[in-house]
C-alpha positions in Angstrom: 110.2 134.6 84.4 108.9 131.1 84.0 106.2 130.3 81.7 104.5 128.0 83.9 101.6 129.0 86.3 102.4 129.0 90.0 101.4 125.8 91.7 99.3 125.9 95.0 101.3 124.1 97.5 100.0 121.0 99.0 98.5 121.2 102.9 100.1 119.0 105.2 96.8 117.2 106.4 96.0 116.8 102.6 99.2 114.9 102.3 98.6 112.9 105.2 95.0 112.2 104.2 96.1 110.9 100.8 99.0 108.5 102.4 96.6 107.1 104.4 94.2 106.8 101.6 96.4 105.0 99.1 97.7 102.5 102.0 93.9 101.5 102.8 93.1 101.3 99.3 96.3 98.5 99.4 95.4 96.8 102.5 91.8 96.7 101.1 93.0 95.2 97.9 92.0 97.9 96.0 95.0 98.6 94.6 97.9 95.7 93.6 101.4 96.6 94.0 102.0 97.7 90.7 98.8 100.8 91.2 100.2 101.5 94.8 103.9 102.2 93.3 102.2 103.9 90.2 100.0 106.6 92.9 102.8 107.1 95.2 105.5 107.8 92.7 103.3 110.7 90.6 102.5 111.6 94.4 105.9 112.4 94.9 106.1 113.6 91.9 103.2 116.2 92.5 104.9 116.9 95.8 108.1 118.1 94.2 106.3 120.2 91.7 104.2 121.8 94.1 105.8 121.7 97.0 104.1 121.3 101.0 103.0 124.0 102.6 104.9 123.3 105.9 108.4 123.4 107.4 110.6 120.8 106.8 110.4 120.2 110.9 106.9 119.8 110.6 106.5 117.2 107.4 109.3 115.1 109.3 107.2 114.8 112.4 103.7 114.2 111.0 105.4 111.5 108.9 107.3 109.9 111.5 104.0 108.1 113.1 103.4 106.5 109.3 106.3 104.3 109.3 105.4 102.9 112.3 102.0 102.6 112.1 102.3 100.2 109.2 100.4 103.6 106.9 104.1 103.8 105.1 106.5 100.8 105.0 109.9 101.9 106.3 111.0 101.8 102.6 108.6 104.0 101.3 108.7 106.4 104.0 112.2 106.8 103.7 111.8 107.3 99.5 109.4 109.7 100.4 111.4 111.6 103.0 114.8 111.3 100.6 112.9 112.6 97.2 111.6 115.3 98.9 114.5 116.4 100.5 113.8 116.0 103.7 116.7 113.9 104.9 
């Protein structure tokens, strides 16, 4: 058995909410480049560790709109997609 704890897994609106918060924070100016890459990449780092509590079907489609609604440039959403294992 592992000596870590069990993670809870991540909700799929919670995921959503947070994209959408880190890309308002950049179109704000809240956050320069360098802080946007730095909260997406331990995002996706979080992700991995905890996992999403959804199907795979289900992540795909709720972040399909993101890309094209400017939340997730098409580069991002497909890092995200690709280190998750989505695609």
């Amino acid at each position: 058995m592992s000596d870590k704890p069990e993670l809870t897994p991540v909700t799929l609106p919670r995921l959503l909410e947070e994209l959408h918060n880190i890309s308002d924070m950049r179109a704000n100016g809240e956050l320069n480049k360098d802080q946007f890459e730095a909260r997406f990449a331990r995002m996706i780092g979080e992700l991995r560790d905890r996992r999403i509590d959804a199907t795979r079907a289900d992540i795909l489609q709720a972040l399909a709109p993101l890309a094209t609604d400017g939340t997730l440039r098409p580069e991002e959403h497909f890092r995200l997609t690709k280190k998750l294992g989505l695609v």
